[in-house]
C-alpha positions in Angstrom: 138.8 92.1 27.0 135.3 91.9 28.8 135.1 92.0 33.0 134.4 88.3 32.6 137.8 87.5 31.0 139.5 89.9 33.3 138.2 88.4 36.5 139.3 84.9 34.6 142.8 86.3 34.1 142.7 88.0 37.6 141.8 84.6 39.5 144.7 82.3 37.2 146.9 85.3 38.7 146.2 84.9 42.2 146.6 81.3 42.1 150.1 81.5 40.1 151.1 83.6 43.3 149.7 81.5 45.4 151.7 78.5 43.9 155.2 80.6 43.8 154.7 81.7 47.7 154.0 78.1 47.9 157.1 76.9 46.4 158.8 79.9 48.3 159.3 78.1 51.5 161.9 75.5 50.0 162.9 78.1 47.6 163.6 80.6 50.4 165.5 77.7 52.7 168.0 76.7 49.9 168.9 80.7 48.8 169.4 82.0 52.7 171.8 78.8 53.2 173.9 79.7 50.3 174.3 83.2 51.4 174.1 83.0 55.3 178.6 83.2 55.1 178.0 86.5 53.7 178.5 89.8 55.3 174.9 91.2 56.4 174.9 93.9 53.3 176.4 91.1 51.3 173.3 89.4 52.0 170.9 91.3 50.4 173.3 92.0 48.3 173.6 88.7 46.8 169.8 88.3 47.1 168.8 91.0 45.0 171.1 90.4 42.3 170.0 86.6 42.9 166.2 88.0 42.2 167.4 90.4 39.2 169.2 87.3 37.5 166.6 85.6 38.3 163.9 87.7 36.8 165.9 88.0 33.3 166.3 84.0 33.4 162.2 83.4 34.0 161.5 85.8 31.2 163.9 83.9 28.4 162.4 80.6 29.9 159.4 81.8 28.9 160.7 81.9 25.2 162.1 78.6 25.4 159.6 77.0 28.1 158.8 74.6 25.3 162.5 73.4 24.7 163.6 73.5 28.3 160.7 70.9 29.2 162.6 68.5 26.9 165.6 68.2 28.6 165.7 65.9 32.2 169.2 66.4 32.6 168.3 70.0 33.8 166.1 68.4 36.7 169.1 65.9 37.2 171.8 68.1 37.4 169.9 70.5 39.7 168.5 67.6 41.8 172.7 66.3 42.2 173.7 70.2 43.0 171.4 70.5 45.9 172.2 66.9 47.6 175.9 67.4 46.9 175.2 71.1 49.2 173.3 69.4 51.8 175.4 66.2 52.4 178.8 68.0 51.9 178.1 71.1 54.4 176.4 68.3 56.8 179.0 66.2 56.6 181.7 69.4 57.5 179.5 70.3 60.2 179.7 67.0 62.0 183.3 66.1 60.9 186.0 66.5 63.9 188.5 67.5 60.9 191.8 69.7 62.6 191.0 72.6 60.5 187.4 71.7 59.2 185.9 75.4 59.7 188.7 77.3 57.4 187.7 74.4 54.8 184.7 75.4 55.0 185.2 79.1 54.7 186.9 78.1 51.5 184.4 76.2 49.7 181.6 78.8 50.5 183.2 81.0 48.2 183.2 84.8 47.7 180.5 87.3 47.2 179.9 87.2 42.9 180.8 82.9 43.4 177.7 83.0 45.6 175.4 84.8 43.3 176.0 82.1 40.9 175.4 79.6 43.3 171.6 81.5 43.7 171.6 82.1 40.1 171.7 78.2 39.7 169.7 77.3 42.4 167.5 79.1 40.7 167.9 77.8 37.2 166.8 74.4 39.1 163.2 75.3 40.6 162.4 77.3 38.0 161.6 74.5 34.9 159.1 73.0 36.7 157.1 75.9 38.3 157.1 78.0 34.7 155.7 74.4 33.2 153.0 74.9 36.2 152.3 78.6 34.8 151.8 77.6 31.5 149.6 74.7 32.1 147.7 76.8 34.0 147.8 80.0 32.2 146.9 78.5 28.4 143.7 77.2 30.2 142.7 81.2 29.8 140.6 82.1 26.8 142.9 84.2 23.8 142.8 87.9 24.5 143.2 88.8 20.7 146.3 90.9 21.5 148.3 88.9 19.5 151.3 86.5 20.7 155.0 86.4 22.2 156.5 83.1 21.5 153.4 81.5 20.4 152.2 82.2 23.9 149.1 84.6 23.9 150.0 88.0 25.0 147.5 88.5 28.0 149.0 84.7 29.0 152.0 85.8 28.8 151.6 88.6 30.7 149.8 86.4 33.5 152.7 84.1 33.9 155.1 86.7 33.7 153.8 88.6 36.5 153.1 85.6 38.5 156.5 84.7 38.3 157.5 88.3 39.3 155.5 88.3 42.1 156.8 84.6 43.2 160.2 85.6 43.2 159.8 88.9 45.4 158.1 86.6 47.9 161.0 84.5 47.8 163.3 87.2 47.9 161.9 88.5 51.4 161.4 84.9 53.2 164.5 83.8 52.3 165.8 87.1 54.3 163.8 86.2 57.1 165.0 82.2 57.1 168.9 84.3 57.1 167.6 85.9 60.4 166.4 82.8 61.9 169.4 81.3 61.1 171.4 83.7 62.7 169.2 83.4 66.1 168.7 79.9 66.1 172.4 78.4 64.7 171.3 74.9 65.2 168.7 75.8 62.7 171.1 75.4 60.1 171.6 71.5 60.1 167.5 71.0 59.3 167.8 73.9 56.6 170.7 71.4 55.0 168.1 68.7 55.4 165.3 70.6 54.2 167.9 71.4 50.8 168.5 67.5 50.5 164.8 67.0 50.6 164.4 69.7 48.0 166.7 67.8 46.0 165.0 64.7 46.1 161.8 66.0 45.1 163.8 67.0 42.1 164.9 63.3 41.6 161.1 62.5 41.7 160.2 65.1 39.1 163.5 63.7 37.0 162.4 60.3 37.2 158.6 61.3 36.2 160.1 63.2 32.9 158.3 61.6 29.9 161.8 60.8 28.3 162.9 59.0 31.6 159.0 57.6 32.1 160.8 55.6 35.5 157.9 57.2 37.8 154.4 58.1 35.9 154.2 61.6 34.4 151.5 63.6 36.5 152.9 61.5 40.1 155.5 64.6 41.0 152.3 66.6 40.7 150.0 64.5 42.6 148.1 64.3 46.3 150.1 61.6 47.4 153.7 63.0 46.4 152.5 66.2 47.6 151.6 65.2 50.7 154.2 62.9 51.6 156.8 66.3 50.5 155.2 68.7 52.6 154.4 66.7 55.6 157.9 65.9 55.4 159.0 69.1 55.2 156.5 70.1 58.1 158.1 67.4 60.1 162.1 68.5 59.6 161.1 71.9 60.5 159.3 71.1 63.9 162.4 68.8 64.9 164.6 71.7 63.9 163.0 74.2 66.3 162.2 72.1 68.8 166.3 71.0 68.9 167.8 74.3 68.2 165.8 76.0 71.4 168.8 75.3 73.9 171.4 76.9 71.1 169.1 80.0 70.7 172.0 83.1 70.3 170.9 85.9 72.8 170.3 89.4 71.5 172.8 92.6 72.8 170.6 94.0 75.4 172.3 97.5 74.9 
């Protein structure tokens, strides 16, 4: 592999990281909500098992990248898990239920339920961005290496690492979102929201799948769908701060 091709593979690389930190923010929101019940060392705990899972997941999707992009119902399902989370814990935080806090204690779930509930969160984002990675990674010239999975080695090798690299970033913002969340508790009703909205723009990437052809193909991808996303997403996050000033917890000054 000449420098050329190098600094080819090196620039695809910095722009798959790019994407997953990217993709982190929303990432990061949903995994610090699902573990914020936890103890603080159950936390990380949960995280980095989260990331390890995580990790083995993206490198079999790789194998079966192909296959996985024919199924919608993987979009759907994970699109219906993340607005079932949002609306149901919203709905418990504003309900005047006798008792409505124990429920909720019990629907959280244990420590190894919660991994699975990051595991599958997971499972949900991760379709689309590996489809990203290949797109962008078979645009590379052939390295001559030979293949894995029909998939160029050096490409390969790019979107593993990109997806690596993605997931480590997600892995520390999400602990930082737990923090905020812990400082700021009204935060925690515009992280539900920000969850629905994730789970929408699943829905729009469901309804753009080829097989279900209800949106066109390349619109969850566009300026205008990305736009509207993130300047929605820019918009639940100002409202949260600016309404969860007045609620902010103050730090032990000893």
């Amino acid at each position: 592999m000449d420098a050329a091709m190098l600094l080819q593979y090196g620039w695809v690389l910095i722009v798959l990281i790019g994407l997953e930190g990217i993709l982190a923010a929303d990432n990061a929101v949903v995994m610090a909500v699902m573990v914020k019940h936890l103890e603080p060392e159950q936390q990380k705990k949960a995280l980095f098992y989260g990331l390890v899972g995580a990790l083995v997941f993206r490198f079999i999707a790789l194998f079966l990248i192909a296959t996985l992009a024919k199924y919608w119902e993987l979009q759907a399902a994970g699109a219906a898990y993340l607005l079932y989370i949002a609306i149901s814990n919203i709905y418990r935080k504003y309900s005047h239920k006798i008792g409505k806090q124990k429920t909720k204690k019990k629907k959280e779930g244990g420590f190894w339920a919660t991994v699975i509930k990051v595991e599958l969160a997971d499972i949900a984002f991760a379709v689309d961005s590996m489809l990203a990675a290949v797109a962008l990674a078979i645009t590379l010239p052939k390295s001559g290496w030979g293949e894995i999975a029909e998939i160029d080695t050096a490409q390969f090798i790019v979107m593993f690492l990109g997806g690596v690299i993605g997931l480590v970033i997600i892995r520390f913002v999400a602990t930082a979102v737990v923090n905020l969340l812990k400082k700021y508790p009204a935060l925690e009703t515009g992280a539900f929201v920000l969850v629905g909205w994730v789970g929408v723009k699943l829905v729009v990437m469901t309804l753009a799948h080829e097989k279900v052809a209800i949106l066109a193909h390349d619109f969850p991808h566009g300026t205008l769908w990305q736009s509207i996303f993130y300047g929605v997403m820019v918009v639940i996050i100002l409202a949260s701060v600016l309404s969860s000033r007045k609620s902010k917890v103050p730090t032990d000054s000893h």
